[in-house]
mmCIF file as Biopython writes it, N, C-alpha, C and O atoms, coordinates in Angstrom:
data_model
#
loop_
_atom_site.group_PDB
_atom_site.id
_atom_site.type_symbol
_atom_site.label_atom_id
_atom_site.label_alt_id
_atom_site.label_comp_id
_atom_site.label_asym_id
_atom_site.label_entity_id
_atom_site.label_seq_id
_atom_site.pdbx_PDB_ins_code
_atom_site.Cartn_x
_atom_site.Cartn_y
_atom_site.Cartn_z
_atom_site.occupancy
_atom_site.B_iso_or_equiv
_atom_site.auth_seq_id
_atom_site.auth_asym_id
_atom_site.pdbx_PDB_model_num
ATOM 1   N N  . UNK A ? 1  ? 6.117   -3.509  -3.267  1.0 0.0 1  A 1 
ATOM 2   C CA . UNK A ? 1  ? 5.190   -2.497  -2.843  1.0 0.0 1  A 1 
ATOM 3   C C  . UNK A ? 1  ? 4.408   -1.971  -4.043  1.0 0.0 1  A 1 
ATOM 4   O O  . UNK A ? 1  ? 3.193   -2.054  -3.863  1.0 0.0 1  A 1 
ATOM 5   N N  . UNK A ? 2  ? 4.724   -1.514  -5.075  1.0 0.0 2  A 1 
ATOM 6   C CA . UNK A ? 2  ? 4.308   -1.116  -6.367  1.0 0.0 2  A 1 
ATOM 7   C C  . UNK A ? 2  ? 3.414   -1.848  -6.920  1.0 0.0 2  A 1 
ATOM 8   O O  . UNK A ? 2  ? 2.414   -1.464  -7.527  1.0 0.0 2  A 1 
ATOM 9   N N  . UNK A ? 3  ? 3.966   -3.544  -6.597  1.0 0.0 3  A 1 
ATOM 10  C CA . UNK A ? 3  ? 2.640   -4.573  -7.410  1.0 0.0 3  A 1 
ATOM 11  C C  . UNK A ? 3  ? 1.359   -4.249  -6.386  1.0 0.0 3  A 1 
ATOM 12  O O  . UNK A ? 3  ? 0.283   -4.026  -6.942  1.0 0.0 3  A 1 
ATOM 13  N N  . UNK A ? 4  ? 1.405   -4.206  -4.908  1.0 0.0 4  A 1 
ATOM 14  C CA . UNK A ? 4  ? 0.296   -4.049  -4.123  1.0 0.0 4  A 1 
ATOM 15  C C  . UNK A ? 4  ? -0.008  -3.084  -4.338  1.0 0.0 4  A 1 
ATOM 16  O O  . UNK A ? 4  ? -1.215  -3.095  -4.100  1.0 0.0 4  A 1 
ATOM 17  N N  . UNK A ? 5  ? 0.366   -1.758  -4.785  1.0 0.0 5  A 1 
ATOM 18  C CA . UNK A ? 5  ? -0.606  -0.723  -4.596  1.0 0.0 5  A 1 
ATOM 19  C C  . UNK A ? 5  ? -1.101  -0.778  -6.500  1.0 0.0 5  A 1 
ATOM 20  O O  . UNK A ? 5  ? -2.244  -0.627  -6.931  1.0 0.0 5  A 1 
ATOM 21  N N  . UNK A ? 6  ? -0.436  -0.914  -6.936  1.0 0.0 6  A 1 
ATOM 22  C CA . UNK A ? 6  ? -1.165  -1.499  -8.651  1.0 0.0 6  A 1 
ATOM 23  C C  . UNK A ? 6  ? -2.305  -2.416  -8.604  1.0 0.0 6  A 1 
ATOM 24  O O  . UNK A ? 6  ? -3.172  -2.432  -9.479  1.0 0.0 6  A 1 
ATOM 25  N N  . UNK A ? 7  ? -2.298  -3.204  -7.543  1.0 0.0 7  A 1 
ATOM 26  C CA . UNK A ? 7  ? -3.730  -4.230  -7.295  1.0 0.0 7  A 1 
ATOM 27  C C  . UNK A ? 7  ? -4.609  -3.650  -6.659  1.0 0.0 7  A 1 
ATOM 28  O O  . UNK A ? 7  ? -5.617  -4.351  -6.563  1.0 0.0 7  A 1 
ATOM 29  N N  . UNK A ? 8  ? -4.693  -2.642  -6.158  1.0 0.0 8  A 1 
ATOM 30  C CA . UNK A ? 8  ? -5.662  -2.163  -4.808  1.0 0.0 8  A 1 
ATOM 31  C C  . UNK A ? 8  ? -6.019  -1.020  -5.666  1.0 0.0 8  A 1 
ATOM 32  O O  . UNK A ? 8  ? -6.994  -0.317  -5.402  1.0 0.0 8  A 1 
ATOM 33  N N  . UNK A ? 9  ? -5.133  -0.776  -6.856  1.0 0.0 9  A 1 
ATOM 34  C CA . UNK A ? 9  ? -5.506  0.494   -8.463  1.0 0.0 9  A 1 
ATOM 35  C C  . UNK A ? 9  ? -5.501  1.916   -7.503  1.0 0.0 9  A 1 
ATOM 36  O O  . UNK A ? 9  ? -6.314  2.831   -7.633  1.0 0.0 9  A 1 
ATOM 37  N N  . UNK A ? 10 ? -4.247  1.868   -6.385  1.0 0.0 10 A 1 
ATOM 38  C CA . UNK A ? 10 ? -3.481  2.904   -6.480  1.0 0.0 10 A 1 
ATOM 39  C C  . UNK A ? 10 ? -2.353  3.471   -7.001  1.0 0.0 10 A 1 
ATOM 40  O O  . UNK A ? 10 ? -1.286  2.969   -6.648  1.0 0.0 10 A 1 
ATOM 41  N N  . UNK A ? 11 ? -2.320  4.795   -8.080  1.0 0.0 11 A 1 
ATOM 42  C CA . UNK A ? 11 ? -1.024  4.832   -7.957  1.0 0.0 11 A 1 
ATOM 43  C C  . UNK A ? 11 ? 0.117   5.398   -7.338  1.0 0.0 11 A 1 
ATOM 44  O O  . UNK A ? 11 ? 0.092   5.722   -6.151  1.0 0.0 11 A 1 
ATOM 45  N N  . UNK A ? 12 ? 0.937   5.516   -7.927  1.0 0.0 12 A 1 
ATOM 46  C CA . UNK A ? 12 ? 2.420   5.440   -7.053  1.0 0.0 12 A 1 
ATOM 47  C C  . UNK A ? 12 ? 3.522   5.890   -8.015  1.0 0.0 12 A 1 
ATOM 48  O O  . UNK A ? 12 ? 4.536   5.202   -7.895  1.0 0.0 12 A 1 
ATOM 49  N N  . UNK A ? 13 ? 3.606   6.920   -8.996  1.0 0.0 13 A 1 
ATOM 50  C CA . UNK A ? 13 ? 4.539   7.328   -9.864  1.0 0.0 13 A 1 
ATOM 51  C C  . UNK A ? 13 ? 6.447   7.514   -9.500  1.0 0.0 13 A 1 
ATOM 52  O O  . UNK A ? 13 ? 6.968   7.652   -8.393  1.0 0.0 13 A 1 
ATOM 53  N N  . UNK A ? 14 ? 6.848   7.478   -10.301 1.0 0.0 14 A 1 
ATOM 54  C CA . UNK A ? 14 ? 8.115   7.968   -10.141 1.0 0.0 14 A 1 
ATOM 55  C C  . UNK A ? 14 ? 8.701   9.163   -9.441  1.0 0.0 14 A 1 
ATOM 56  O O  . UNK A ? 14 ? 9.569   9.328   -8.584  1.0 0.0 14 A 1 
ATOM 57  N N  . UNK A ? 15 ? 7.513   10.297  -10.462 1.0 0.0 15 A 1 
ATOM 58  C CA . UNK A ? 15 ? 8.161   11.710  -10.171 1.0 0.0 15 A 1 
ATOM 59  C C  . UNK A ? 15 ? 8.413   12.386  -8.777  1.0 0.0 15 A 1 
ATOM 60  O O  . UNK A ? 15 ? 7.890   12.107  -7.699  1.0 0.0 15 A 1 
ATOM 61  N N  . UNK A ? 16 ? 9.590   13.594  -9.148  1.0 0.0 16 A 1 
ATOM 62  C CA . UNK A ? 16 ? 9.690   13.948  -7.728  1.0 0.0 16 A 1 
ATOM 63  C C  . UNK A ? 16 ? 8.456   13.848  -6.735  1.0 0.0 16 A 1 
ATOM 64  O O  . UNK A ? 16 ? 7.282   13.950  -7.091  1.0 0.0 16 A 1 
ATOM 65  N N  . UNK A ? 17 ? 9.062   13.553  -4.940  1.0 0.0 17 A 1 
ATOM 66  C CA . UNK A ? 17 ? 7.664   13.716  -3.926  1.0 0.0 17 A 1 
ATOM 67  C C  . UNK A ? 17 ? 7.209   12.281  -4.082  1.0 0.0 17 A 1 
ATOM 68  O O  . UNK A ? 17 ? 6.006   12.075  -3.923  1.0 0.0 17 A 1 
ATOM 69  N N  . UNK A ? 18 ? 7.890   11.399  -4.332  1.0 0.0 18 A 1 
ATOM 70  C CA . UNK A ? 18 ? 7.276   9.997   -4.514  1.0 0.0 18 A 1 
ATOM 71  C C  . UNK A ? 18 ? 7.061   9.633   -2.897  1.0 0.0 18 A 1 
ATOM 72  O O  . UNK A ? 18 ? 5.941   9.232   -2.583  1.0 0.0 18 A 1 
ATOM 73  N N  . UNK A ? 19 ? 7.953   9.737   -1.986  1.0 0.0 19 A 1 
ATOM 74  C CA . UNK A ? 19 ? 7.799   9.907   -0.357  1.0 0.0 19 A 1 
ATOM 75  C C  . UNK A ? 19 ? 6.778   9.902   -0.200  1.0 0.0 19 A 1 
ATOM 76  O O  . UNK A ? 19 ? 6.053   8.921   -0.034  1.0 0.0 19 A 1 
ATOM 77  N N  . UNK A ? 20 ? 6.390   11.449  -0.227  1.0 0.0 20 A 1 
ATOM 78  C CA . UNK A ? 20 ? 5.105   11.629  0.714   1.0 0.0 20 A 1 
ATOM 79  C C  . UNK A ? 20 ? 3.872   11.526  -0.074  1.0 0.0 20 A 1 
ATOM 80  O O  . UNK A ? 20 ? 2.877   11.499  0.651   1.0 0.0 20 A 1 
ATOM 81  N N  . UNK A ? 21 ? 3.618   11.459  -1.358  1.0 0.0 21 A 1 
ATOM 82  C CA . UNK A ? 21 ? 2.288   10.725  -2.106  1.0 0.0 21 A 1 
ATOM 83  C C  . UNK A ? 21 ? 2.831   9.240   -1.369  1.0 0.0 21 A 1 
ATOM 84  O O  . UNK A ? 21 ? 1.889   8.450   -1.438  1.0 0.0 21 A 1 
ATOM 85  N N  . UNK A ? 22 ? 3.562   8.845   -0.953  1.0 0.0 22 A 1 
ATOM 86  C CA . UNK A ? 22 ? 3.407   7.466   -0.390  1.0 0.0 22 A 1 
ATOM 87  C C  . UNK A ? 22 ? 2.853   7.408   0.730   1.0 0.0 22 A 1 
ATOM 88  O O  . UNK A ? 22 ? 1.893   6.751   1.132   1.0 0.0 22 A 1 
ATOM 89  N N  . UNK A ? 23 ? 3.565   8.192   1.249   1.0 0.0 23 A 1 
ATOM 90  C CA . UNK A ? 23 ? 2.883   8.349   3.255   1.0 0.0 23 A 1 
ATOM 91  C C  . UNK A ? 23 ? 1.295   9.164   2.878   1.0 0.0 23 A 1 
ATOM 92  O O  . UNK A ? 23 ? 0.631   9.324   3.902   1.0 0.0 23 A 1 
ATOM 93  N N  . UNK A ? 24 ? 0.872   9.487   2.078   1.0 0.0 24 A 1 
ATOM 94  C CA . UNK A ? 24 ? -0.644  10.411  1.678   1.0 0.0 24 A 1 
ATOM 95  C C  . UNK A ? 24 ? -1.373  8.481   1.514   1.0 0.0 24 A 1 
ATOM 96  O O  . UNK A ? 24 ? -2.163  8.037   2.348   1.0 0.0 24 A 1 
ATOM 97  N N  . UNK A ? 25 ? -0.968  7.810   0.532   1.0 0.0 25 A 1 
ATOM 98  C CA . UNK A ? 25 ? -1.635  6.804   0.073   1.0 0.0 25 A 1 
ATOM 99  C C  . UNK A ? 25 ? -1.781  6.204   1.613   1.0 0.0 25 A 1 
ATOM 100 O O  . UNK A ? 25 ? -2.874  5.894   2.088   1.0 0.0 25 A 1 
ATOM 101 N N  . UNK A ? 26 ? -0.620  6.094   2.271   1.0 0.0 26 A 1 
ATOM 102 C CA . UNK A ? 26 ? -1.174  4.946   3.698   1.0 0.0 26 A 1 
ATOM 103 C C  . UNK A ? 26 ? -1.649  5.819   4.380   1.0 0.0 26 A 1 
ATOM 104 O O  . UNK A ? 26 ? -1.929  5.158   5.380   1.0 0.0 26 A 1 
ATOM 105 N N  . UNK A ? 27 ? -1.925  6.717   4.577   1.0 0.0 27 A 1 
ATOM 106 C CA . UNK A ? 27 ? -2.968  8.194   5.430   1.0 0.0 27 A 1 
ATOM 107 C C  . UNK A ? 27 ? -4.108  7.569   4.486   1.0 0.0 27 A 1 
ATOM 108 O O  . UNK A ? 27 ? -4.937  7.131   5.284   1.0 0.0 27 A 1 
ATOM 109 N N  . UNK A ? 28 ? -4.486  7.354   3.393   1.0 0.0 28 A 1 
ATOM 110 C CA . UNK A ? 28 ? -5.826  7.017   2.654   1.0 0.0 28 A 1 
ATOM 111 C C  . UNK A ? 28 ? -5.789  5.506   3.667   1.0 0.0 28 A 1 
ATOM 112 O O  . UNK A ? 28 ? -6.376  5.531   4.748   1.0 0.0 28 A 1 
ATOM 113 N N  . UNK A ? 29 ? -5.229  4.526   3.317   1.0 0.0 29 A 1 
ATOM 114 C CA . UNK A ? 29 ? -5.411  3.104   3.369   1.0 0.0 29 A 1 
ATOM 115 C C  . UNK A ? 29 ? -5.709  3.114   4.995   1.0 0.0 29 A 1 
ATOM 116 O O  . UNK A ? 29 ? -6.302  2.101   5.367   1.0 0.0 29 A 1 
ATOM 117 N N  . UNK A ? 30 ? -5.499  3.779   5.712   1.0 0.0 30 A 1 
ATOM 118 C CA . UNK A ? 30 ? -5.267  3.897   7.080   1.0 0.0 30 A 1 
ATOM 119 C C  . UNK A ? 30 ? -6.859  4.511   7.339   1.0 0.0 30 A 1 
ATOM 120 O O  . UNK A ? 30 ? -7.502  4.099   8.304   1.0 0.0 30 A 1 
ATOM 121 N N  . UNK A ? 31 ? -7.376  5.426   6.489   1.0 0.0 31 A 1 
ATOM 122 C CA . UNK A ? 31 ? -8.718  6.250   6.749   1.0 0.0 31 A 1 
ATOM 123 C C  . UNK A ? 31 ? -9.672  4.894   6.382   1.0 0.0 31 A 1 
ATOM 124 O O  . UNK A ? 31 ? -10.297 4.495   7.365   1.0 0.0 31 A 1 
ATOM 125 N N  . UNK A ? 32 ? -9.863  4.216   5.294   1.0 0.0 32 A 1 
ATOM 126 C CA . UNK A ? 32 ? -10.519 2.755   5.168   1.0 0.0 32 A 1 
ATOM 127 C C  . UNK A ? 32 ? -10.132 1.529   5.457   1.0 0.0 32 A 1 
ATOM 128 O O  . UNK A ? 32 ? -9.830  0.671   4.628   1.0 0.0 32 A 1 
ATOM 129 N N  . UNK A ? 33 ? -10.130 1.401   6.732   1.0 0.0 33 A 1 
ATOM 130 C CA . UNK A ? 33 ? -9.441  0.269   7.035   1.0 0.0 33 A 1 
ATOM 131 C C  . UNK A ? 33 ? -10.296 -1.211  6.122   1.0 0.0 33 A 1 
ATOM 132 O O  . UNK A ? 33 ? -11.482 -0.907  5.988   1.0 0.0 33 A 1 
ATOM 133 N N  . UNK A ? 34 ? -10.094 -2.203  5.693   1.0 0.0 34 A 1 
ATOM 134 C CA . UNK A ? 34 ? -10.546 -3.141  6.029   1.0 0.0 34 A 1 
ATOM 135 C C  . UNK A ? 34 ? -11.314 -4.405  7.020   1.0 0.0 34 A 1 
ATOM 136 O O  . UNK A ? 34 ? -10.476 -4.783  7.839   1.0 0.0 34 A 1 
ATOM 137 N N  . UNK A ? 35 ? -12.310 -4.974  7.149   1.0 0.0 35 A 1 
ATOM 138 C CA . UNK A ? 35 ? -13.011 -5.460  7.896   1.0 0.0 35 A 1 
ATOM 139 C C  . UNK A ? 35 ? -11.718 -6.533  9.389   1.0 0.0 35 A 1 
ATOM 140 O O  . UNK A ? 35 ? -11.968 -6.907  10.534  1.0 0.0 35 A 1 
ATOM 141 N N  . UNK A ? 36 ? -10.311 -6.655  8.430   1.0 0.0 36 A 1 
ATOM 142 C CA . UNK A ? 36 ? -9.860  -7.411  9.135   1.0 0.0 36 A 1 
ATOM 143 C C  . UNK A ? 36 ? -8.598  -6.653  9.824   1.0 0.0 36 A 1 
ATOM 144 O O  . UNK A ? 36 ? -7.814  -6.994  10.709  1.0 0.0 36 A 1 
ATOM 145 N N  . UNK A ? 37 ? -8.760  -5.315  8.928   1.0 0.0 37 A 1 
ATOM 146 C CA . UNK A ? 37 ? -7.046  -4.654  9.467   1.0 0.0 37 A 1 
ATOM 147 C C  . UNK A ? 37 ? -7.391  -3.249  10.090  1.0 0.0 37 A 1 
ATOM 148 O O  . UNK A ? 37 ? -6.824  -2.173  9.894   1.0 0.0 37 A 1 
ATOM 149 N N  . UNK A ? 38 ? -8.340  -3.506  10.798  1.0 0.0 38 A 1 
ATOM 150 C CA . UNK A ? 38 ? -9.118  -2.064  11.343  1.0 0.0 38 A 1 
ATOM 151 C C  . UNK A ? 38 ? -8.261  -1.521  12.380  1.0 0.0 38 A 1 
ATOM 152 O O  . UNK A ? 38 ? -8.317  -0.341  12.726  1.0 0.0 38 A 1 
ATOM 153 N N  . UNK A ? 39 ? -7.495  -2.347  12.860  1.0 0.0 39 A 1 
ATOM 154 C CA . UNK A ? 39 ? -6.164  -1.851  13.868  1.0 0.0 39 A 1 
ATOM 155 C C  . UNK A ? 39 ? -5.238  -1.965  13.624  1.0 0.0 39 A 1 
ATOM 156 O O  . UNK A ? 39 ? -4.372  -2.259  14.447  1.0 0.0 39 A 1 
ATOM 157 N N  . UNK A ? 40 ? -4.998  -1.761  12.258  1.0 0.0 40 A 1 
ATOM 158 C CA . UNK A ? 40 ? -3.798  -1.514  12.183  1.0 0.0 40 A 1 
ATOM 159 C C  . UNK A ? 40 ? -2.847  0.057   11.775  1.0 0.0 40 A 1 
ATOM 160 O O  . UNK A ? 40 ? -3.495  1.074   11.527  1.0 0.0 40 A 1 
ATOM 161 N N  . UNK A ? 41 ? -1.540  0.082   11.753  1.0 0.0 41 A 1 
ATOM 162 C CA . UNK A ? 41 ? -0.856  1.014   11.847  1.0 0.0 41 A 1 
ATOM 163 C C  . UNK A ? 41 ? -0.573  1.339   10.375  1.0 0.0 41 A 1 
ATOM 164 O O  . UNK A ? 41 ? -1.088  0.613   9.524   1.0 0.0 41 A 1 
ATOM 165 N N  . UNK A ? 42 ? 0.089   2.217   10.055  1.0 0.0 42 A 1 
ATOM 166 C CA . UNK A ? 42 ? 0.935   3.143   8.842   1.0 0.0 42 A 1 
ATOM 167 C C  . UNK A ? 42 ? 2.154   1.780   8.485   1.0 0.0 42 A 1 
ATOM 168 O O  . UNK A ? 42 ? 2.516   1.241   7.439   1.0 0.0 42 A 1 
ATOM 169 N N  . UNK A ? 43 ? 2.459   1.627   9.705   1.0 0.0 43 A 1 
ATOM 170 C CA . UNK A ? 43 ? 3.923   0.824   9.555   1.0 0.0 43 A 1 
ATOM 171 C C  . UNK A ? 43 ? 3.290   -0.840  9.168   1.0 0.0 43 A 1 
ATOM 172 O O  . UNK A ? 43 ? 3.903   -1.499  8.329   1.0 0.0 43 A 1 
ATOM 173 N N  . UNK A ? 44 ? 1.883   -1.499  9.929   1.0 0.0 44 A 1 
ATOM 174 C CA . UNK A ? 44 ? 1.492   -2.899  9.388   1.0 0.0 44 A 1 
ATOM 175 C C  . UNK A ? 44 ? 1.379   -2.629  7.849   1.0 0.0 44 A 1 
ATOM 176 O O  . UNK A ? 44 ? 1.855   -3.419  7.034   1.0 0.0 44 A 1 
ATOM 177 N N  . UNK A ? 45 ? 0.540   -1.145  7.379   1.0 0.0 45 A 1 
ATOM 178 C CA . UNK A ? 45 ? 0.453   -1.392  6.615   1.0 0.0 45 A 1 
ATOM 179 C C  . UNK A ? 45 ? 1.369   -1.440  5.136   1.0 0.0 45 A 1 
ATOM 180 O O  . UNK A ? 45 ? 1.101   -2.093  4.127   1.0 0.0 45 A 1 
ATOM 181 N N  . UNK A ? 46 ? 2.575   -0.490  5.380   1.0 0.0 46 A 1 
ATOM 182 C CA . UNK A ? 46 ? 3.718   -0.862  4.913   1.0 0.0 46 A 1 
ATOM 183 C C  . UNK A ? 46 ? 4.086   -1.672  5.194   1.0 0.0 46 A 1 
ATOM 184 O O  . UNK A ? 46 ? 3.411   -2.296  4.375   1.0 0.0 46 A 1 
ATOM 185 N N  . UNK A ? 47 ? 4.873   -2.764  5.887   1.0 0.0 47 A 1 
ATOM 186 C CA . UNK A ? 47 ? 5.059   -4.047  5.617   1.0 0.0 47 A 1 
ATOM 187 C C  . UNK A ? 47 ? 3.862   -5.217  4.625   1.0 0.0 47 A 1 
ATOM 188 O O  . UNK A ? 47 ? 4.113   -5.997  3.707   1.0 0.0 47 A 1 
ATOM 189 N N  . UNK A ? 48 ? 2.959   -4.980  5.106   1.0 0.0 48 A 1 
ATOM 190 C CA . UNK A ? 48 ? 1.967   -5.555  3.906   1.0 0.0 48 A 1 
ATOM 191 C C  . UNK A ? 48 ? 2.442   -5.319  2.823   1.0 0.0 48 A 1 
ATOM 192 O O  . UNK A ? 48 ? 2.665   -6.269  2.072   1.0 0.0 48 A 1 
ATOM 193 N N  . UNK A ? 49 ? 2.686   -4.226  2.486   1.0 0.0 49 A 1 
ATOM 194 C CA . UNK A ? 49 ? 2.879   -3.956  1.021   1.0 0.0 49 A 1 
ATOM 195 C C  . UNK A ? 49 ? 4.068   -4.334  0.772   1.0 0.0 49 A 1 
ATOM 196 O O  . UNK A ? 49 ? 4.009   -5.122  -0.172  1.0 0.0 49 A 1 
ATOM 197 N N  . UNK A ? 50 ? 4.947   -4.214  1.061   1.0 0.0 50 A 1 
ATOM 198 C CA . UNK A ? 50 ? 6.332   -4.817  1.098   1.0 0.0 50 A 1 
ATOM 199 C C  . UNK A ? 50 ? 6.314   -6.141  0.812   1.0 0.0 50 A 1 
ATOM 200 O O  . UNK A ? 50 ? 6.904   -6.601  -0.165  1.0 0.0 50 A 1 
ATOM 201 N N  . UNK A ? 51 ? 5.456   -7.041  1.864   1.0 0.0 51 A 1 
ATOM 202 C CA . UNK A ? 51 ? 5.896   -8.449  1.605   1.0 0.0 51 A 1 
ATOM 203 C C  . UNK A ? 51 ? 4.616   -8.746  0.040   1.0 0.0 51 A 1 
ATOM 204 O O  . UNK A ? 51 ? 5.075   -9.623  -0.690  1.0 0.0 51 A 1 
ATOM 205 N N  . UNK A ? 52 ? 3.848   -8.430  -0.250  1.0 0.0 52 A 1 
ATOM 206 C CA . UNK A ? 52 ? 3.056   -8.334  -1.388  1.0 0.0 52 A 1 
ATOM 207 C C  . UNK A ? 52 ? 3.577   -8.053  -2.610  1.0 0.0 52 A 1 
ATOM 208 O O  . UNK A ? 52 ? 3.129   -8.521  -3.657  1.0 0.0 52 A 1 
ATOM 209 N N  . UNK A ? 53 ? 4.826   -7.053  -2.501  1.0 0.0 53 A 1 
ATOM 210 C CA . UNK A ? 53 ? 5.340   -6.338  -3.431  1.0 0.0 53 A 1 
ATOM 211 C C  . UNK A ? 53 ? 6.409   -7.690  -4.031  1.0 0.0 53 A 1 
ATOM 212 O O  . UNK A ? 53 ? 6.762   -8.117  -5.131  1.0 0.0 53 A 1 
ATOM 213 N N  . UNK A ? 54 ? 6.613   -7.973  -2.813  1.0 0.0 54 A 1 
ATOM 214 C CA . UNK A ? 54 ? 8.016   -8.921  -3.285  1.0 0.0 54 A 1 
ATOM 215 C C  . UNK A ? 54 ? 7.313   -10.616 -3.490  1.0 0.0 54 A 1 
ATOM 216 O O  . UNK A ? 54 ? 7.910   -11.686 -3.364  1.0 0.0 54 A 1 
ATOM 217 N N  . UNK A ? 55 ? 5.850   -10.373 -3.843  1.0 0.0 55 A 1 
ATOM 218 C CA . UNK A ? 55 ? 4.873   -11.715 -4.091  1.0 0.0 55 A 1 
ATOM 219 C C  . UNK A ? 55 ? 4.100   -11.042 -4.927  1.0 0.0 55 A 1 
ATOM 220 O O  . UNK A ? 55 ? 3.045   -11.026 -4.294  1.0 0.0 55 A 1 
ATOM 221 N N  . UNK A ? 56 ? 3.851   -10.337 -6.156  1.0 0.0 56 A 1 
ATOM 222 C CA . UNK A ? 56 ? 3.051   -10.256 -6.782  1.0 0.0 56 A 1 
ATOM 223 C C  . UNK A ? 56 ? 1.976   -10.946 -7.269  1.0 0.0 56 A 1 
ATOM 224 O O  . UNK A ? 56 ? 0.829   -10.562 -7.498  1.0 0.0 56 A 1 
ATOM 225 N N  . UNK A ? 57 ? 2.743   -12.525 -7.459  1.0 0.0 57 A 1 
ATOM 226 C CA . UNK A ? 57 ? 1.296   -13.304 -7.735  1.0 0.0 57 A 1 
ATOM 227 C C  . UNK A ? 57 ? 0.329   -13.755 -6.688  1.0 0.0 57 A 1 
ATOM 228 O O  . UNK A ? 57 ? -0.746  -14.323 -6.877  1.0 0.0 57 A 1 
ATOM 229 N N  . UNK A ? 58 ? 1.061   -13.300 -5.183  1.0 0.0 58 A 1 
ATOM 230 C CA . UNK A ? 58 ? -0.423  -13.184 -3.927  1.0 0.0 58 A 1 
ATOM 231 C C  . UNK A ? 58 ? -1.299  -12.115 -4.397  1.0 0.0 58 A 1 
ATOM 232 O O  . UNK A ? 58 ? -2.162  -11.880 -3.552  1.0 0.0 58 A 1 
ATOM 233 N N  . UNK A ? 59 ? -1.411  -11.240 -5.636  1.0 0.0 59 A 1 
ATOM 234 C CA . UNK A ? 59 ? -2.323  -10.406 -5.462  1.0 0.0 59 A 1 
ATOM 235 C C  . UNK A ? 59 ? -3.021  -10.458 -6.957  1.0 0.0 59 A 1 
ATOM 236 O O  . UNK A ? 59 ? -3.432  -9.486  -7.591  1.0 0.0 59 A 1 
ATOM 237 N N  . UNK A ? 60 ? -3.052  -12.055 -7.418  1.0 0.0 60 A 1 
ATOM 238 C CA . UNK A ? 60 ? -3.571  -12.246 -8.617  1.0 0.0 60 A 1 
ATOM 239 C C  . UNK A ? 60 ? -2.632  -12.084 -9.973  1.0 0.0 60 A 1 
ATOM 240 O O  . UNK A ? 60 ? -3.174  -12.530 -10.984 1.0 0.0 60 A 1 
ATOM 241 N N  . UNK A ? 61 ? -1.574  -11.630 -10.120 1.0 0.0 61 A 1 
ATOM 242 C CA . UNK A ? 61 ? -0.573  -11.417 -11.270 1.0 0.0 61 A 1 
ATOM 243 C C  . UNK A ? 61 ? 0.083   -12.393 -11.558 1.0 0.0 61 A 1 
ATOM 244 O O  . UNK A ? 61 ? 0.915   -12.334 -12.464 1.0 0.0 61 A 1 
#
């Protein structure tokens, strides 16, 4: 998850409240959808990031 939101040059810190700056970032990603993910949910888009996270070099690295 960390490598995808490092590619998309969101961040995502450690410090306390890491939660909900997370659920704030997919409330952002969710407000601009993309041309292809315009229906999608909070939860598609966490799994995206998930399976991205655990493939870093799908996102150029």
């Amino acid at each position: 998850m960390q490598h995808a939101l490092n590619a998309l040059g969101l961040a995502l810190t450690r410090a306390p409240g890491r939660y909900g700056r997370y659920m704030q970032l997919l409330g952002y990603l969710l407000d601009h959808p993309h041309q292809h993910a315009d229906d999608w949910t909070a939860r598609d888009i966490d799994t995206a990031l998930y399976w991205i996270g655990k493939s870093p070099q799908a996102v150029g690295h």
